[in-house]
N, C-alpha and C positions, 0 to 999 in steps of 0.2 A: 724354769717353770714360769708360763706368762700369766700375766692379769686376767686372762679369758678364762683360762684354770682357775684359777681363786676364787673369781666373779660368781662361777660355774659352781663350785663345790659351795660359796656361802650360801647360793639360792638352795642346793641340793639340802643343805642345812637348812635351813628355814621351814625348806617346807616339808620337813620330817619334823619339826618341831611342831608344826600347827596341826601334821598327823595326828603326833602322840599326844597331842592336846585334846584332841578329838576321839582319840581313842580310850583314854583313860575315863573322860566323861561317861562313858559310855560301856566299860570294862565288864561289866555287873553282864552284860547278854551273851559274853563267850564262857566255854564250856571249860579248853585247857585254860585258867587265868595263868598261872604261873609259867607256863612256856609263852602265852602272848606279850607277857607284860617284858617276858627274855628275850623276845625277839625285839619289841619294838623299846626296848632300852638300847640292844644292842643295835639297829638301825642308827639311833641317834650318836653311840660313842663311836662306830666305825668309820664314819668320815672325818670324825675330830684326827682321830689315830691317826689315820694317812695323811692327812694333812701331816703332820706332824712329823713322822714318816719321811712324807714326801720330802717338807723340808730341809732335815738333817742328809735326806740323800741327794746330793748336788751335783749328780753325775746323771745321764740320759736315764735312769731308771725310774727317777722321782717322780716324773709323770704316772709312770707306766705303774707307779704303786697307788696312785692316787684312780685311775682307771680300774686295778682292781677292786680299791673299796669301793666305787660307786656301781661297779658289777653287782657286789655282794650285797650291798645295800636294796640293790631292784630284787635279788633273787629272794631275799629276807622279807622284804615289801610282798613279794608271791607268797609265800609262806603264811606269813601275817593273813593274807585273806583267804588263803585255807583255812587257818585255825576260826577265824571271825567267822564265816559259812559254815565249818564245823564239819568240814572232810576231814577224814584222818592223815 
């Protein structure tokens, strides 16, 4: 796992934290709260995990788990602004 990956996911982190900072201010205008506040909890603990993840696995996989969470994390991000726009 290189530095570029790390670099990459701490920014990925961060700026899911100044999301959900931004989001929570602001929680009161969505409709589902309890599925918004689940996803975008889960936004911010699925990159900790892989990371995590990633690093106990030290074999050509680690990468390739840490590419899934930040998949999952965009697809999660999509969701989130369904729920905030308030399509079903």
């Amino acid at each position: 796992m290189g530095i570029g990956l790390l670099v990459g996911l701490a920014v990925l982190e961060i700026a899911l934290v100044v999301q959900a900072v931004m989001a929570f201010a602001q929680v009161e205008k969505v409709a589902e709260r309890a599925t918004f506040i689940g996803y975008l909890v889960g936004t911010l603990v699925i990159p900790l995990a892989a990371l995590w993840w990633g690093k106990v696995e030290r074999t050509r996989w680690g990468p390739g788990v840490i590419a899934v969470g930040a998949f999952t994390v965009a697809v999660m991000t999509g969701r989130l602004l369904q729920i905030w726009n308030g399509a079903a």
